[in-house]
C-alpha positions as YAML, in Angstrom:
chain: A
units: angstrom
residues:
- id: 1
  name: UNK
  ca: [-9.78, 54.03, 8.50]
- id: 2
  name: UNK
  ca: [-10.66, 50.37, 8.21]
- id: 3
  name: UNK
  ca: [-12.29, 48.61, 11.26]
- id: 4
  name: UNK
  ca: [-11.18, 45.87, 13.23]
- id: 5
  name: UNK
  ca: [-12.92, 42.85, 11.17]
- id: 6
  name: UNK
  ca: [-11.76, 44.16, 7.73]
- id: 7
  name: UNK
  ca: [-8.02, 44.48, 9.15]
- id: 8
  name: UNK
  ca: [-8.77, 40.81, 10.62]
- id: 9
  name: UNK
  ca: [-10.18, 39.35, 6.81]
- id: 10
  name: UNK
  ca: [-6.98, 41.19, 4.96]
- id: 11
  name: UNK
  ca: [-4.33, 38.99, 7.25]
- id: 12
  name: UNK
  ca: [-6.88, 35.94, 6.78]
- id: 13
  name: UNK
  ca: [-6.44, 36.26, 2.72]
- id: 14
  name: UNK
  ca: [-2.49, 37.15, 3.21]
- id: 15
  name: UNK
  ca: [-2.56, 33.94, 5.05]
- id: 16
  name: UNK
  ca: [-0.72, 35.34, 7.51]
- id: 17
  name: UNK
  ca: [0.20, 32.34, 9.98]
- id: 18
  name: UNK
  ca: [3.24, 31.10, 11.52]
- id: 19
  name: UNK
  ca: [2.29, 28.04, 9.85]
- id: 20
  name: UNK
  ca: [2.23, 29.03, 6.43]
- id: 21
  name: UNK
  ca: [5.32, 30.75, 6.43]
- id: 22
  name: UNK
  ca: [7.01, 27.47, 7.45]
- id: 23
  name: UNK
  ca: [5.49, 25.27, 4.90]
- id: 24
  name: UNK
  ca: [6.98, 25.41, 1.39]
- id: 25
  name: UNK
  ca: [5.45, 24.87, -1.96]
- id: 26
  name: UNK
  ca: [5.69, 21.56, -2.24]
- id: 27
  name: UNK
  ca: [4.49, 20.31, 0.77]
- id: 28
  name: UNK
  ca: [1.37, 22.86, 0.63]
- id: 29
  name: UNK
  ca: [0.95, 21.77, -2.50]
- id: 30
  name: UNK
  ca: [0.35, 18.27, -1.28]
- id: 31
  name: UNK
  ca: [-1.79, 19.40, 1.06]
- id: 32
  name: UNK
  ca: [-3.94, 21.59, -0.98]
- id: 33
  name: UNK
  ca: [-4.18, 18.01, -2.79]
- id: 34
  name: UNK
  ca: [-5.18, 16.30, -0.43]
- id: 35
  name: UNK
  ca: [-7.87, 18.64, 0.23]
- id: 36
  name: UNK
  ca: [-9.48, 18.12, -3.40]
- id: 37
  name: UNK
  ca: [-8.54, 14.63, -3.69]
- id: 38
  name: UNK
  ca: [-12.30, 12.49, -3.47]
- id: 39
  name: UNK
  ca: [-10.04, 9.64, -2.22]
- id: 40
  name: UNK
  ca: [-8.80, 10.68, 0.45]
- id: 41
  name: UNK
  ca: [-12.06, 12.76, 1.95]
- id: 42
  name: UNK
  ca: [-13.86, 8.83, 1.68]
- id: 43
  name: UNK
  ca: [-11.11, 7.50, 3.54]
- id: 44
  name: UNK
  ca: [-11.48, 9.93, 5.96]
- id: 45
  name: UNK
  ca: [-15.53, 9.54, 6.12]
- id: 46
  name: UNK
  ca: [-14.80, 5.74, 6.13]
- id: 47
  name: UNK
  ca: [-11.91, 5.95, 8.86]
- id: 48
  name: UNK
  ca: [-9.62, 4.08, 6.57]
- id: 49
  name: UNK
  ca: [-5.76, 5.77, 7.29]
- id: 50
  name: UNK
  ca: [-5.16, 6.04, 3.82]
- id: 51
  name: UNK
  ca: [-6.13, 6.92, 0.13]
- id: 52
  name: UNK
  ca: [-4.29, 4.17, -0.64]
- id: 53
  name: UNK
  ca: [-7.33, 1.20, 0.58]
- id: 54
  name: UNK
  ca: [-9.25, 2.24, -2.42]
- id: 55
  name: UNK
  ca: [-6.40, 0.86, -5.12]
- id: 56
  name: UNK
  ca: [-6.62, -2.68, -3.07]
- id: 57
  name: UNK
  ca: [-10.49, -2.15, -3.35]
- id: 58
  name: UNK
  ca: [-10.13, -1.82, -7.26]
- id: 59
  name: UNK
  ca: [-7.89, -5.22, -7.57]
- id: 60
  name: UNK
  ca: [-9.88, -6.81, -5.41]
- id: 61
  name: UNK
  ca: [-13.24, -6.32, -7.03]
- id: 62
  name: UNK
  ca: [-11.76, -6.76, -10.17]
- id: 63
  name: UNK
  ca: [-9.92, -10.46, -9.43]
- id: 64
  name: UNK
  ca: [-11.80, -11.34, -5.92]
- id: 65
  name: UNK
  ca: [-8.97, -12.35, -4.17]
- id: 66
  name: UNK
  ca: [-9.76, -11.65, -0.27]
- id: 67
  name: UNK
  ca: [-12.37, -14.15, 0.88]
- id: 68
  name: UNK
  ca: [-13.70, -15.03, 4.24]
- id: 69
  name: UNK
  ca: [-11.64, -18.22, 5.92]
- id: 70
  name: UNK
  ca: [-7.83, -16.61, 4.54]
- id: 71
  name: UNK
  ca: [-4.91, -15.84, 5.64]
- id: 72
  name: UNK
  ca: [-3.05, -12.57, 4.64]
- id: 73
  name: UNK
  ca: [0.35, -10.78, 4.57]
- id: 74
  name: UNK
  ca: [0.54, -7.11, 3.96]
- id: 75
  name: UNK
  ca: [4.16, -6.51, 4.06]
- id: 76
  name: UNK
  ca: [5.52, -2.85, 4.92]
- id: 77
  name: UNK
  ca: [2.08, -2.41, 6.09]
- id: 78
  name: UNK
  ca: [1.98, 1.25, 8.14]
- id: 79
  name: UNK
  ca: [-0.63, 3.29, 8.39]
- id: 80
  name: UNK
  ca: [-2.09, -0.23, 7.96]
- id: 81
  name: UNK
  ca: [-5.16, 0.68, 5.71]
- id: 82
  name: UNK
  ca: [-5.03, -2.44, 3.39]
- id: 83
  name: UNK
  ca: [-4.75, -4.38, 6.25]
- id: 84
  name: UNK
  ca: [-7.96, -2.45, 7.81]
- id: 85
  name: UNK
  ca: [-9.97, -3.59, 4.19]
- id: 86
  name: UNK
  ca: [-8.53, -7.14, 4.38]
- id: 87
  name: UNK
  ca: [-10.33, -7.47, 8.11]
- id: 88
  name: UNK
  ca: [-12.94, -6.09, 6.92]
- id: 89
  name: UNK
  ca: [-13.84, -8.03, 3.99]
- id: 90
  name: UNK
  ca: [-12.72, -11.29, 6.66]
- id: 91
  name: UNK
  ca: [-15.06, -10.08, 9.22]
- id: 92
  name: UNK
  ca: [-13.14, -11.73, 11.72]
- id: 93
  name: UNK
  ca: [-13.42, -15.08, 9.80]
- id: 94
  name: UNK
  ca: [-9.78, -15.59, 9.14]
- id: 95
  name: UNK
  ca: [-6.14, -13.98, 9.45]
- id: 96
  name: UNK
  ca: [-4.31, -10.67, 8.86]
- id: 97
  name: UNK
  ca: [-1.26, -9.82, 9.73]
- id: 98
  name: UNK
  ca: [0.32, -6.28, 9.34]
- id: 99
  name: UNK
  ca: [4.14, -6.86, 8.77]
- id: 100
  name: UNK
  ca: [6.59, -3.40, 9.08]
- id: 101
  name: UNK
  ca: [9.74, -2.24, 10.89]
- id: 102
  name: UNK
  ca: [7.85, 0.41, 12.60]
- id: 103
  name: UNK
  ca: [4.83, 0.29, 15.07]
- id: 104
  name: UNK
  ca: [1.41, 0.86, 14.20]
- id: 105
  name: UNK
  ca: [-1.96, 1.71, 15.88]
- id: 106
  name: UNK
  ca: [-3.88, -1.04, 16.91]
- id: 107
  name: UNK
  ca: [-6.00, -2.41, 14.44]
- id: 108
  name: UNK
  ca: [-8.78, -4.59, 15.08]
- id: 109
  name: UNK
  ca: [-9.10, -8.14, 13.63]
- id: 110
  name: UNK
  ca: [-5.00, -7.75, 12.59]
- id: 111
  name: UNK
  ca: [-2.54, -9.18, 14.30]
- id: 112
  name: UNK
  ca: [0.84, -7.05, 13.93]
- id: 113
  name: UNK
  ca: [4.14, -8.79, 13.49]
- id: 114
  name: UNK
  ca: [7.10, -6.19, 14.07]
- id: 115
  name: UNK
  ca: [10.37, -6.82, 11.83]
- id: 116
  name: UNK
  ca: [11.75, -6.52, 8.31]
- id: 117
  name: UNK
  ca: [10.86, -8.68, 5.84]
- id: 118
  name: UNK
  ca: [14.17, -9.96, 4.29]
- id: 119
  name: UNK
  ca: [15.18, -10.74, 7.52]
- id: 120
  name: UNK
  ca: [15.02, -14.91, 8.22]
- id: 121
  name: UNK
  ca: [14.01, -14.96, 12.09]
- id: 122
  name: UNK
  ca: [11.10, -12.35, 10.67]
- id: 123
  name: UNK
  ca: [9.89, -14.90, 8.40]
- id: 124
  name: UNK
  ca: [10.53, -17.77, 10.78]
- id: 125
  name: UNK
  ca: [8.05, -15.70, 13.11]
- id: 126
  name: UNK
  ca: [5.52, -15.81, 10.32]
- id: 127
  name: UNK
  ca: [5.70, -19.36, 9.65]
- id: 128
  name: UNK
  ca: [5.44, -20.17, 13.06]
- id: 129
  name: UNK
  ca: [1.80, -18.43, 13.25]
- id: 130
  name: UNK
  ca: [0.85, -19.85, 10.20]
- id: 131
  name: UNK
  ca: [2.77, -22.99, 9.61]
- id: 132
  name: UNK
  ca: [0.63, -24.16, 6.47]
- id: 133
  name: UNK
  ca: [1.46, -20.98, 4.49]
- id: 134
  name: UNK
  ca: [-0.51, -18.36, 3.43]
- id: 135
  name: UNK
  ca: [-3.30, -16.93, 1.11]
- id: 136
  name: UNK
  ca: [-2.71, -13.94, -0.22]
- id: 137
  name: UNK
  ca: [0.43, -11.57, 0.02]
- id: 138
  name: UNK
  ca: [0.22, -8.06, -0.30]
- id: 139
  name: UNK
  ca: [2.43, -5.22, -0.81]
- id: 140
  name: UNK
  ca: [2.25, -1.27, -1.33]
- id: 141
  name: UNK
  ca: [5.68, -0.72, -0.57]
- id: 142
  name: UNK
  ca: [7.57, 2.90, -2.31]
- id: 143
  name: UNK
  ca: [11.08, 2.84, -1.38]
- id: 144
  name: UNK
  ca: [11.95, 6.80, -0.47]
- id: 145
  name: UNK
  ca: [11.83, 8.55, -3.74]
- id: 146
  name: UNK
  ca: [14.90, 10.39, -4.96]
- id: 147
  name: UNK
  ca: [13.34, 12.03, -7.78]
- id: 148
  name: UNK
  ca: [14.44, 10.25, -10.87]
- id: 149
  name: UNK
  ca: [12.27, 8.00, -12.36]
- id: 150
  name: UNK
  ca: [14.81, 5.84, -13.51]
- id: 151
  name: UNK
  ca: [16.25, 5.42, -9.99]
- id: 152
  name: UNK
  ca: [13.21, 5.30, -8.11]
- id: 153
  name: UNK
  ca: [12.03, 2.60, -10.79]
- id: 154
  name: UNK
  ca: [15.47, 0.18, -9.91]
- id: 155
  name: UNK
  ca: [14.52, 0.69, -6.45]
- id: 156
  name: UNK
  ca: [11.20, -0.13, -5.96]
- id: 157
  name: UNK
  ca: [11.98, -3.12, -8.70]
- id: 158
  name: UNK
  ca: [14.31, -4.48, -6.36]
- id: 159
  name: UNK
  ca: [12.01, -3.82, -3.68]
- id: 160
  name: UNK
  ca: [9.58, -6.27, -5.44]
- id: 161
  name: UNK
  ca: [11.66, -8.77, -6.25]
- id: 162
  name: UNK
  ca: [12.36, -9.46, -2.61]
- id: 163
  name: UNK
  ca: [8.35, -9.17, -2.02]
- id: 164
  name: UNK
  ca: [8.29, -12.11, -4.59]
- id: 165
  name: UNK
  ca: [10.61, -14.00, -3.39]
- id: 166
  name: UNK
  ca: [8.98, -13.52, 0.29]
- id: 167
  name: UNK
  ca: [5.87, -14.49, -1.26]
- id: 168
  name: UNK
  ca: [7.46, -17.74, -2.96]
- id: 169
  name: UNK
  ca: [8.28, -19.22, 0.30]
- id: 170
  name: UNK
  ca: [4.98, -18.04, 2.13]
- id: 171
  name: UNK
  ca: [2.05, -18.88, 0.11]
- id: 172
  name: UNK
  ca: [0.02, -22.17, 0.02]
- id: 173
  name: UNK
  ca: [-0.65, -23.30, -3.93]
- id: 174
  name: UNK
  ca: [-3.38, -21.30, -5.51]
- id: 175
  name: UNK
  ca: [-2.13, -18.27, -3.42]
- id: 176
  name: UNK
  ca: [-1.82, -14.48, -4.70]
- id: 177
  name: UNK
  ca: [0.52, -12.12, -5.18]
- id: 178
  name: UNK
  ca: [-0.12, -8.09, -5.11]
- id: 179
  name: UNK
  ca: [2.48, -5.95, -5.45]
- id: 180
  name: UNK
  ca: [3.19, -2.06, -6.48]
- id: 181
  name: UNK
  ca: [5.70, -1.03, -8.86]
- id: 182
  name: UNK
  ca: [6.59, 2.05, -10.89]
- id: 183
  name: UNK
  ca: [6.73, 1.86, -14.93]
- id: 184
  name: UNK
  ca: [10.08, 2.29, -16.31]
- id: 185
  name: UNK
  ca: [11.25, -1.07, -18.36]
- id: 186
  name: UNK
  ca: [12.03, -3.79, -15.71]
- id: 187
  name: UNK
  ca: [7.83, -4.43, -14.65]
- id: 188
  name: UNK
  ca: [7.90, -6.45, -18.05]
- id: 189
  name: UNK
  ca: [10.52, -8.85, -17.06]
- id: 190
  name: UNK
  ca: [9.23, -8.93, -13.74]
- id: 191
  name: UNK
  ca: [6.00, -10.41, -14.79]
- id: 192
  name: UNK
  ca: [7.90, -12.82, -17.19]
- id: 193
  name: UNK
  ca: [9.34, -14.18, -13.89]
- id: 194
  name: UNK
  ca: [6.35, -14.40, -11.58]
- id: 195
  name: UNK
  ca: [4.55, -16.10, -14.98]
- id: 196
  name: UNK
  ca: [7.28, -19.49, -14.32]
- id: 197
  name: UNK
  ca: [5.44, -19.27, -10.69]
- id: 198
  name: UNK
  ca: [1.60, -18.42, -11.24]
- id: 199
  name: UNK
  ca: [-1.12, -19.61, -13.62]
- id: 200
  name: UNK
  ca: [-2.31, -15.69, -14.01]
- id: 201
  name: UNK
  ca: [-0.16, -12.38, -13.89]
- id: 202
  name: UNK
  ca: [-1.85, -9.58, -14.59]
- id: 203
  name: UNK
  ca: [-1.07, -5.58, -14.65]
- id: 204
  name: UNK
  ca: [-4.09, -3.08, -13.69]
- id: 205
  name: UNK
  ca: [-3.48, 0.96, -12.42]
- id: 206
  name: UNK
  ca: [-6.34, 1.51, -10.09]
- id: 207
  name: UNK
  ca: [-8.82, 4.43, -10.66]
- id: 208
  name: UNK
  ca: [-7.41, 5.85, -7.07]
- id: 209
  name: UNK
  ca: [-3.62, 5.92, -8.30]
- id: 210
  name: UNK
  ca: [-3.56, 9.56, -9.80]
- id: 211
  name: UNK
  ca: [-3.21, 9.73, -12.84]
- id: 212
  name: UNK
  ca: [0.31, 11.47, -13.00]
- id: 213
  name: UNK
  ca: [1.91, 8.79, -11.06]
- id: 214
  name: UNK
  ca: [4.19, 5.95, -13.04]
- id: 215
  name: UNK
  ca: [2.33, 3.77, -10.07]
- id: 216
  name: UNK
  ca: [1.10, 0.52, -11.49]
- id: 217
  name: UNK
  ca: [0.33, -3.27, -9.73]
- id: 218
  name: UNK
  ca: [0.44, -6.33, -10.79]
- id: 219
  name: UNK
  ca: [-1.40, -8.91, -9.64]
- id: 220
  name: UNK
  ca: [-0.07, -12.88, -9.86]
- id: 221
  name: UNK
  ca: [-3.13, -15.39, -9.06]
- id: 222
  name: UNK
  ca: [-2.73, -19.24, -8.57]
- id: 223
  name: UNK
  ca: [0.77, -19.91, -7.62]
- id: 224
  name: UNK
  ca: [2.04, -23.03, -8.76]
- id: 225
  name: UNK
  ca: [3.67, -24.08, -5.71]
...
């Protein structure tokens, strides 16, 4: 007859929680992911809120864009962890402010500006806290996925053609542009567009994005004004 502690360590390898029986395959296989993923255990040990700082900190090393002195937009911001690098790098010495429909936690050295984007009295809020434009606008925004590439890639294309055009009335010339797309076709006339409006377009897929993901950013430096 087996003992107490070897009945115990059988229901622990079953996994036999209330928990796991709820959770289906996909969404423990995320978190299995998650688990393994280097990314995300530094942003954890670094209390940044997402995997997702450590693509900005690619581009950024790569083209130095965020300087001491600036000041930044990181549209559809929440969790908020390129915001968190952008006040980092700024140390205080400058402006960023977390744009999204919903709330976020506090974050310090970023000032949070509630509203959507496309919306004119959210960008008249903007320019009233910074009425000489801005430095740098950033954007990590996924519309919700559906599954298909090829709808998921017209949606988050249209999705950055509104962050451009945000970014067209916001920054100061010389500004930049940073914004996340999905490969599928349009990302090629996309740049041919922001190329009529910046000196310097460039594509890059961060280490961090995994490597199954059609995730890619381009980057538009020096705008023309």
């Amino acid at each position: 007859m087996a003992d107490k502690s070897t009945s115990k360590k059988r229901k622990i390898n079953k996994h036999n929680t209330r928990f796991e029986k709820t959770v289906t395959p996909s969404t423990r296989y995320y978190l299995e992911r998650q688990v393994r993923d280097p990314y995300s255990n530094k942003a954890r040990e670094e209390g940044y809120r997402s995997r997702a700082v450590y693509k900005l900190s690619e581009i950024n090393d790569k083209y130095n864009l965020i300087k001491q002195g600036q000041i930044i937009v990181d549209l559809g911001a929440a969790p908020g962890s390129w915001s968190q690098m952008a006040a980092r790098i700024m140390q205080k010495n400058g402006t960023v402010i977390a744009l999204d429909k919903i709330e976020i936690d506090t974050i310090d050295g970023v000032k949070f500006l509630l509203g959507d984007f496309t919306e004119d009295k959210c960008l008249d809020a903007l320019l009233k806290i910074t009425p000489k434009g801005v430095d740098i606008v950033l954007s990590d925004m996924a519309p919700e996925t559906s599954g298909t590439a090829s709808v998921d890639h017209l949606r988050i294309m249209g999705l950055a053609e509104l962050a451009a055009d945000f970014a067209e009335r916001t920054l100061k010339p010389g500004g930049s542009f940073i914004c996340k797309l999905f490969m599928g076709g349009g990302e090629k006339a996309f740049s041919v567009s922001l190329r009529k409006q910046y000196n310097k377009v460039n594509f890059i897929k961060p280490s961090a994005s995994r490597a199954d993901s059609k995730e890619i950013f381009i980057v538009a430096r020096d705008f023309k004004g």
